[in-house]
C-alpha positions in Angstrom: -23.9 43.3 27.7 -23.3 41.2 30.8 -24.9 37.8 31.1 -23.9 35.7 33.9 -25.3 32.2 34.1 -25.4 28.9 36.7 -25.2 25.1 35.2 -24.5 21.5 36.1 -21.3 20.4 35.1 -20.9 17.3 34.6 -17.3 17.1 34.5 -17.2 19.2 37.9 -19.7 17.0 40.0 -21.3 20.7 40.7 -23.0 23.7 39.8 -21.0 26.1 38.4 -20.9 30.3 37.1 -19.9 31.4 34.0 -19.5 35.5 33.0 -19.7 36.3 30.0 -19.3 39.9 27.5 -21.2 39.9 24.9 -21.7 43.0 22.1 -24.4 44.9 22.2 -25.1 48.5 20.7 -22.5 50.9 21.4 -21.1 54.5 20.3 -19.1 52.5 18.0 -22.3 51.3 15.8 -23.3 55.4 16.0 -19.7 56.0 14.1 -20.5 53.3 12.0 -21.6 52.8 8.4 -23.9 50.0 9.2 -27.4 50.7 10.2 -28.5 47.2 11.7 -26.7 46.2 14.9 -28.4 43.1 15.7 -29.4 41.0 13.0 -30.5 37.3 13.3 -27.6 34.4 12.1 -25.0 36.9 13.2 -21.8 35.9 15.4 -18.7 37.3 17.2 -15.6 36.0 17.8 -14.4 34.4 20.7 -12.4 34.7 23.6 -12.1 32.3 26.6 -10.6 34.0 29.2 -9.3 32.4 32.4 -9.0 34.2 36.1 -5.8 33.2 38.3 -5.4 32.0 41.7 -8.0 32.5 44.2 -10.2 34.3 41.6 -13.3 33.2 39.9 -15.5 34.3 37.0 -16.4 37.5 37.8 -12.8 38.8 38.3 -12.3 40.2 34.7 -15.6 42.4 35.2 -14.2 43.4 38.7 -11.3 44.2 38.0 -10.4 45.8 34.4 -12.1 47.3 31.8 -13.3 44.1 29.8 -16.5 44.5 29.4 -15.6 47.9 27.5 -12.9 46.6 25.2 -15.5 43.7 24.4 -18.0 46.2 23.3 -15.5 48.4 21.3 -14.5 45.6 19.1 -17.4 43.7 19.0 -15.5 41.0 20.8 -17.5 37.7 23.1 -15.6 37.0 26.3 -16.2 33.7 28.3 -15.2 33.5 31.6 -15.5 30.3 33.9 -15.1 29.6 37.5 -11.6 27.3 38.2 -11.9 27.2 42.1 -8.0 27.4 42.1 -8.4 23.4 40.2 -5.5 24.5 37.6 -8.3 24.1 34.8 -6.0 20.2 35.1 -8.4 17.1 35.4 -8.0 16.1 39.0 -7.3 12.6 39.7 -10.6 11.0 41.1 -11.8 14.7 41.3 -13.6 17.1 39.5 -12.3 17.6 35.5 -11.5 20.9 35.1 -10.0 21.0 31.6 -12.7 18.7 30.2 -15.0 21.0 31.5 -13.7 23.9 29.3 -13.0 22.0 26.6 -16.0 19.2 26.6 -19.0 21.3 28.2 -18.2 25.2 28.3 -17.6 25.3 25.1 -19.7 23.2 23.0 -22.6 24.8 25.3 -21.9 28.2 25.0 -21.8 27.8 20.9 -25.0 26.0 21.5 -26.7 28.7 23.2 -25.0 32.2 22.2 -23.9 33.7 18.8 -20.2 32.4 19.0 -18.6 31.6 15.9 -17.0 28.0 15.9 -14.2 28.4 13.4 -10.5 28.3 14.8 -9.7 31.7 13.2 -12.4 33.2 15.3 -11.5 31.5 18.7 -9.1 32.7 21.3 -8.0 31.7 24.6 -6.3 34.0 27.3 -5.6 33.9 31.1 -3.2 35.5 34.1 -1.3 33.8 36.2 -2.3 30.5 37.0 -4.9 31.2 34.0 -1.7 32.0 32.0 -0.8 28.0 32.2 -4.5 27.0 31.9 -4.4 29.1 28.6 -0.9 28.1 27.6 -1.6 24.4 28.1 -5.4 24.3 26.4 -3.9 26.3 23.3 -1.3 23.6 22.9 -3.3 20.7 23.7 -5.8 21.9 21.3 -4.0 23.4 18.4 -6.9 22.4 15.9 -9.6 24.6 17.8 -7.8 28.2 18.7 -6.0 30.5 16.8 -3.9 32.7 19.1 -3.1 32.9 23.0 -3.1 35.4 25.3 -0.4 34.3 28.3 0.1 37.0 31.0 2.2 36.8 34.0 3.0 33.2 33.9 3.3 29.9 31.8 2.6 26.5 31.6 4.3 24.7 34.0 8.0 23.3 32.5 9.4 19.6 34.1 12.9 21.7 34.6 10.8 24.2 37.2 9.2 21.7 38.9 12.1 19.2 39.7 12.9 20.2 43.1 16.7 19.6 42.4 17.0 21.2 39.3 18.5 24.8 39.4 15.7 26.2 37.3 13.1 25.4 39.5 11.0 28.1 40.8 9.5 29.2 44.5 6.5 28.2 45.2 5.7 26.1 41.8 7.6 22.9 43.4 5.8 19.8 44.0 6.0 19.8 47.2 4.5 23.2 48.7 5.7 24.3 52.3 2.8 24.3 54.7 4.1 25.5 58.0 1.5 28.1 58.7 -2.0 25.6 59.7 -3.2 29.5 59.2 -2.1 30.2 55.7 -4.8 30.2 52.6 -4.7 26.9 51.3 -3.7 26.7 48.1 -3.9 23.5 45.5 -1.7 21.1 46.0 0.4 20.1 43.0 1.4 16.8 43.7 -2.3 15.4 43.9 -2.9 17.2 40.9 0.0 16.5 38.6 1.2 12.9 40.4 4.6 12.3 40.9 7.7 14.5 39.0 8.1 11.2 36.8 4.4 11.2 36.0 3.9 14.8 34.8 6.7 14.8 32.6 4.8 12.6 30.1 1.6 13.8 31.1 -1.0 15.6 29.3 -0.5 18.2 32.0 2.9 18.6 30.5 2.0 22.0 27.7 6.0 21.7 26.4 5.4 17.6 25.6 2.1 19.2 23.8 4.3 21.7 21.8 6.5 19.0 20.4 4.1 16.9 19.4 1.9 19.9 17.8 5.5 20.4 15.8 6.2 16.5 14.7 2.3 16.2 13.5 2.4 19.0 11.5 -0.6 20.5 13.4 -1.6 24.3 13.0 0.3 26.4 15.5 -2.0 29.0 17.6 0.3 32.4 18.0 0.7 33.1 20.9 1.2 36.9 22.7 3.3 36.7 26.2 3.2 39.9 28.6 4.7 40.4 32.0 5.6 43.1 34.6 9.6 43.5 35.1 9.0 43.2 38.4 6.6 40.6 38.4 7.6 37.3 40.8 6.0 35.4 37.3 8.7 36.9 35.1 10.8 33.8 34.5 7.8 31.7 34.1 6.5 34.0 30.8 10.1 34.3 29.9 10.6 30.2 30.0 7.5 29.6 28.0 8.2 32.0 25.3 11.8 30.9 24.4 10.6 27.3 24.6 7.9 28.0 22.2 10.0 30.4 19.9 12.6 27.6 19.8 10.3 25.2 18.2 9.4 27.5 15.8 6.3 28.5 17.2 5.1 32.5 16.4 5.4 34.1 19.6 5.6 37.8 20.8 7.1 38.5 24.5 6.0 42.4 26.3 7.5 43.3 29.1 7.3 46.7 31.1 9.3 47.9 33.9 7.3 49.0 36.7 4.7 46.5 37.0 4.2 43.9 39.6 1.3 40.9 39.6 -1.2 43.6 39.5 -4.8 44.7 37.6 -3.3 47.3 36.2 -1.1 45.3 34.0 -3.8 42.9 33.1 -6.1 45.9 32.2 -3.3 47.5 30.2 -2.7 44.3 28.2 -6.2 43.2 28.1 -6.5 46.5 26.0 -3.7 46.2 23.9 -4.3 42.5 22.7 -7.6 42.9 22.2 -7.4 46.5 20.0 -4.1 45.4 18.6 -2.5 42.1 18.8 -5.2 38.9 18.4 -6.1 38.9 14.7 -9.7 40.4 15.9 -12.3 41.9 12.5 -13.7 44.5 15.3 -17.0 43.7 14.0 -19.9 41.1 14.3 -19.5 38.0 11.5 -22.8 39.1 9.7 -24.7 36.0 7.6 -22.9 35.9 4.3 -19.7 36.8 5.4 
């Protein structure tokens, strides 16, 4: 089941669209032993799942098969609008990651069968969803379980000093704008402040990790996946080994042949969701 919804956000100054996937009966309740598919007080886990660059909500249902692999394994997927914000609060602008965290959430466990215990909660992304994921998992150890990171990372202070040797093109602060014709893109630097501001930031996922380490605070797992040929490669590759080093548990895929491409996502979508998130691939039933 699809159900797509509008609301006023608060935290966005604007009206916004969510997707969402959520189980209904399929020909896996026909192969099943249990006779009752929807019975009141029951839930589903969780996954929040965030679209990259230039996407929106609807991208996932688009563009891979996710509303099948939700059904299969009984599986709720939430997908919000970003409008290319870097799901970052925005300086004297619309509040992107209080919006996931502070409104999408609490109302879609308000208003849909979504279980609200960390074990059952998930977040995922691509791309600039990959460091939206990356950076909410770590930020907010307490609430999710395990992380789904494809084809990119949260953004590292080392990529994004424009004199230091592992910086990155195109993730600078400072983008190039010499076509007045070219798709505007978010600018960092508005977003993030000054190189000296984001490292001690809470837009700064690695300063998150370090402290999630010194508390003592659970530790999501997290799954990275990327295409060998994928511009994103180093990005995944950076946040894996940073994670991995603190002693986080961390898993890193990566397959020759793909680019930044739906065919990737698809393929992983499939494979974390039937294999690697810790997923019961069945509705939480009252008493359970």
């Amino acid at each position: 089941m699809v159900v797509k919804f509008n609301f006023l956000s608060k935290y966005l100054g604007m009206q916004t669209n969510v997707t969402m996937c959520l189980p209904s009966f399929s020909f896996a309740d026909i192969m099943g032993d249990r006779k009752e598919v929807y019975v009141q007080g029951m839930k589903y886990q969780t996954l929040y799942l965030l679209h990259g660059g230039s996407g929106d909500d609807s991208d996932y249902v688009n563009f891979s098969n996710i509303v099948r692999y939700a059904d299969d394994h009984k599986l709720a997927v939430v997908m919000p609008c970003d409008y290319n914000g870097g799901y970052t609060d925005v300086p004297k602008g619309p509040k992107y990651l209080k919006y996931i965290m502070e409104e999408l959430i609490p109302l879609t466990r308000a208003f849909f069968p979504l279980s609200d215990k960390r074990e059952d909660t998930f977040v995922g992304g691509l791309s600039m969803g990959a460091a939206g994921a990356m950076k909410i998992a770590l930020t907010y150890p307490e609430l999710f379980s395990a992380a789904l990171v494809m084809s990119g990372g949260a953004k590292h202070p080392d990529t994004l000093k424009p004199d230091s040797p592992l910086a990155l093109p195109g993730l600078s602060m400072k983008r190039r704008s010499d076509d007045p014709d070219a798709m505007p893109m978010p600018n960092l630097s508005k977003i993030h402040g000054t190189w000296e501001e984001f490292v001690g930031s809470k837009h700064n996922a690695f300063l998150a990790a370090e402290n999630d380490v010194k508390e003592g605070k659970p530790l999501p797992e997290f799954f990275f996946a990327c295409g060998q040929d994928d511009f994103a490669l180093p990005t995944c590759r950076l946040g894996y080994e940073e994670l991995k080093k603190l002693g986080f548990k961390a898993s890193m895929l990566e397959l020759p042949g793909y680019k930044h491409e739906w065919d990737f996502w698809d393929l992983i979508l499939r494979k974390a969701i039937g294999e690697w998130l810790p997923i019961r691939h069945s509705a939480i039933y009252p008493g359970e």
